[in-house]
N, C-alpha and C positions, 0 to 999 in steps of 0.2 A: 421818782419816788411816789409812792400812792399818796393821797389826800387821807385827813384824817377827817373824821365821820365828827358834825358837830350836833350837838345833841343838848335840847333843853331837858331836863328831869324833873316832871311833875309830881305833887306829895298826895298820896291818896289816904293821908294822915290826916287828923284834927285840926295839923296845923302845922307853922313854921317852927321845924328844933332845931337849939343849937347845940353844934356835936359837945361841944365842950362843956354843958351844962350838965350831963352824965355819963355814967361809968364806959370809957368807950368800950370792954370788954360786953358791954350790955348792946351796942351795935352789933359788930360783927367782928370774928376772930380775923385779927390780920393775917394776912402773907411775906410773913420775912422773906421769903425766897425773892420778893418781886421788891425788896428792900423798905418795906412798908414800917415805918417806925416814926411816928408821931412825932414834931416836938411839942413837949409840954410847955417846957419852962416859958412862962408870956415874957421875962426881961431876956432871955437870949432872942425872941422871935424880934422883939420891937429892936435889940440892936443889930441884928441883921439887916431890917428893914432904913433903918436910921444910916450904915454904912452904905445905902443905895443912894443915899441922896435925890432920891427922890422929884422930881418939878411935878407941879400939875395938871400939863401938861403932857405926863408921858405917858407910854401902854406896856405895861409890863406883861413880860412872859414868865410863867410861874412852871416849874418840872417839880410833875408828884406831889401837886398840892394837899395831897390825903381831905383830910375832913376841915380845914380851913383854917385853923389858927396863924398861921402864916399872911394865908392870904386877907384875911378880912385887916388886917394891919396896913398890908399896901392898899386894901381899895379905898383907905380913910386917907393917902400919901397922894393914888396916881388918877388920870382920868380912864384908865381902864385897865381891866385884868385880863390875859387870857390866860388858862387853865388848861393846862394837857395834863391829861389821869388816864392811864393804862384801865384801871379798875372801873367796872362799871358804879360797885357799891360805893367807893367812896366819893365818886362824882356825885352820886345822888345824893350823900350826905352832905357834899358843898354847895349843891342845889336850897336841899332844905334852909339851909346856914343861914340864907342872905334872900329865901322867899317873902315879900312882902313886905322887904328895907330896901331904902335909896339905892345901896351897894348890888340891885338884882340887878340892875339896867347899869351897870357898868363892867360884869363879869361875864366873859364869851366861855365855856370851857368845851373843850377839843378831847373827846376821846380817842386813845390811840397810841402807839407805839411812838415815843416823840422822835427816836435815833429815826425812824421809816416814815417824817413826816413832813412833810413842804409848809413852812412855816411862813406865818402872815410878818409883817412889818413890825417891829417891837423895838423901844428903847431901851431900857433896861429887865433884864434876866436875874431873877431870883430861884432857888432852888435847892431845897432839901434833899439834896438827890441820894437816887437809888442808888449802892455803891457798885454794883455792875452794869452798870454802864457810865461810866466815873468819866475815863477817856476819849469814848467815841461822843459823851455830850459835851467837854469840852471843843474837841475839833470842827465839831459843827458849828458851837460859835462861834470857832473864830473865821470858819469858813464862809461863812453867810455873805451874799452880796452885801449886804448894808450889815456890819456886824453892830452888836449891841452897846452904848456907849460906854457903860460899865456890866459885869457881871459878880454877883455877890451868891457865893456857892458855900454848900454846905458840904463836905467828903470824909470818909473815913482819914484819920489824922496822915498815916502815914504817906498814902497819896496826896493828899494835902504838902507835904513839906516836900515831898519830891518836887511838886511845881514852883518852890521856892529856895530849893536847895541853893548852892555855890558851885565851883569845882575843886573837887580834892573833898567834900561833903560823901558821908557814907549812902546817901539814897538820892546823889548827882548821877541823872541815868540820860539816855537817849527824847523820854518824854521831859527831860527839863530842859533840855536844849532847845526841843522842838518850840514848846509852849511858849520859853520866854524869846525866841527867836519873833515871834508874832505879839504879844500881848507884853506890860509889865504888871507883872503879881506881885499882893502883897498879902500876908498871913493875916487875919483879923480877930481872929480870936479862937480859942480852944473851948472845946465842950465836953463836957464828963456823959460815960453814958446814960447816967440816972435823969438827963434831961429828955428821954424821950422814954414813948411808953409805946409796943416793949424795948426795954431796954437790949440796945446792941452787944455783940462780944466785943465791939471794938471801942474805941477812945473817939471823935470827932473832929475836926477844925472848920473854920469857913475863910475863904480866901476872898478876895476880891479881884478881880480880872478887868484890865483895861486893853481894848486891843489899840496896837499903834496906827498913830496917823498922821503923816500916812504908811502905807505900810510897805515892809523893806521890799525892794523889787528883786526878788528869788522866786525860783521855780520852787515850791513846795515839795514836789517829787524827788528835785534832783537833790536837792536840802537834806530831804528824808534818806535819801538811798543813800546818799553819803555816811548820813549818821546811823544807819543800821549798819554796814559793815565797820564802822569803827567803834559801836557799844554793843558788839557781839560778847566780847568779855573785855568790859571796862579795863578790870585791871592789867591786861595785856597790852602789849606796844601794837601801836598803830599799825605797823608791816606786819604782826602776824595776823591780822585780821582780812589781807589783802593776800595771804596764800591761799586762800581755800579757792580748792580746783574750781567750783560753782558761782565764785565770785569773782573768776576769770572770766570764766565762758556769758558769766551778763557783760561784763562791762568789754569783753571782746563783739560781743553780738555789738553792742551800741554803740563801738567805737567803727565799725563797718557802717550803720545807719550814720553816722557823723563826715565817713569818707563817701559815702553815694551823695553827700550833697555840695561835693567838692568836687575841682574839675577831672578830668579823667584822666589823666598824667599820674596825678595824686593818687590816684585810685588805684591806678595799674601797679603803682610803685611797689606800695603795700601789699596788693594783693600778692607779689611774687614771694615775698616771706614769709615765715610762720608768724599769723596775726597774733596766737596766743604769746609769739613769744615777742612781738614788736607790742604787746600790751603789757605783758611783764616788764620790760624793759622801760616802759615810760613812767609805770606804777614807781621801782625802784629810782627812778631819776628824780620823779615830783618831789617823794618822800624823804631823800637825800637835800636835795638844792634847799627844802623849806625844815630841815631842821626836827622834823615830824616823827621818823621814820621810828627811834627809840622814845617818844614818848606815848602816853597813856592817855585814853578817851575819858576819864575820870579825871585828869589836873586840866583839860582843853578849857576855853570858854568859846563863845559866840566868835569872837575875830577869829581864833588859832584856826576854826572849823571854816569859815569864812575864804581866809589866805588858804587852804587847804583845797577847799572847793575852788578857785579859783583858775590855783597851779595846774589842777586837773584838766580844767578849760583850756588851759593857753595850747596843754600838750590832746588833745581832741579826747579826752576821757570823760565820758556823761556818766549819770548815775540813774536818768532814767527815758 
């Protein structure tokens, strides 16, 4: 992945302004597209801040810090900030914010696309985030070699509760399985839209993210691949998710990659059958023996999927 470009922004202004001391329509018109939406409210910002927990000691990462209300909260919490902003303008606006106060020499900020960005070292993750790109920034944190010891995120509501759903919950989908498969989430608080400016079409929430540690020893891939053919249609039973002709021919190809590194008796055995139909055959046997085969990827938890991936194992079925 490329390096993000770090860049100091000098003020060829009078002097050091802070964005929040006027009209920010008198800055520059935002970019909703790029999820640019202020918060105002300063008691929702400082309880964000406050649900970080903070040490002084730490270096927090900040996503789409806009013009800084957020962030000048944690530079007064951690011993440093870094700052990734897509936007050139509203970097410069976070520049001016904190020119010529203590808080200048403790904020790095990174211009750049942060999903496309090789990230430096950082304990905790704060972020107002853009709601398109909601899921690929979660995965990254939880992917990070060293992940972050908590993350306190702000998302559009309904993605929010998905990461917190149950099973047998109406928005328990494939991303809640995955997320709480890695991390334990917890909901923190709900936000109306009127606390940011402009105001969103949607409603808010901020969650809190702790990834586990340590953490479960799964192939991520093979996790995944499992759990995309059984939340193809949640409410559907598990074996009809395991006919589609296309989800034969993957898990046939990988089940040949699984016999080429077994000895060659084993190999020949198989190879004389129709693979597609010695892979059907074991798919219905799994689904059968663990009880699976009529229920629903909507009532599953974490074990059901678990014993399921497993069973797959014993009988040479990979998912990636």
């Amino acid at each position: 992945m490329g390096k993000v470009e770090k860049k100091r922004f000098s003020n060829s202004g009078s002097g050091p302004v802070d964005a929040s001391s006027r009209p920010l329509n008198s800055v520059f018109k935002f970019n909703t597209n790029l999820g640019q939406h202020i918060l105002k409210n300063p008691l929702v910002a400082q309880g964000i801040v406050d649900k970080a927990d903070l040490k002084p000691s730490d270096t927090v990462l900040e996503v789409g810090p806009g013009t800084g209300n957020l962030t000048m909260r944690i530079l007064e919490k951690a011993r440093k900030v870094i700052a990734v902003e897509m936007d050139p303008r509203m970097a410069a606006e976070l520049t001016k914010r904190v020119q010529g106060k203590p808080e200048q020499k403790k904020l790095e900020i990174m211009l750049g696309d942060f999903i496309k960005t090789d990230l430096p070292y950082f304990d905790v993750c704060i972020s107002n985030t853009p709601y398109q790109i909601s899921s690929p920034l979660v995965f990254k944190l939880l992917n990070q070699p060293r992940p972050p010891r908590v993350s306190v995120l702000m998302f559009q509501r309904e993605f929010a509760l998905r990461l917190v759903a149950r099973p047998g919950d109406a928005l328990y989908c494939r991303l809640t399985v995955n997320v709480q498969m890695w991390a334990n989430v917890t909901h923190i608080m709900k936000v109306g839209k009127n606390n940011f400016r402009p105001p969103p079409k949607v409603e808010s929430s901020v969650v809190r993210i702790e990834v586990k540690n340590p953490r479960p020893n799964i192939d991520f891939n093979e996790w995944d691949g499992l759990l995309r053919i059984c939340f193809v249609r949640k409410n559907r039973t598990i074996s009809a998710g395991f006919k589609s002709n296309s989800i034969i021919d993957i898990l046939e190809k990988n089940y040949k990659t699984y016999l080429s590194t077994l000895d060659t008796n084993s190999m020949d055995l198989d190879s004389r059958a129709n693979m597609a139909d010695v892979v059907k055959s074991k798919i219905e046997s799994v689904l059968s023996e663990t009880g699976y085969a009529d229920k629903r990827a909507g009532k599953l938890d974490q074990t059901d999927f678990l014993k399921l991936l497993y069973a797959f194992h014993q009988v040479g079925i990979h998912f990636a």
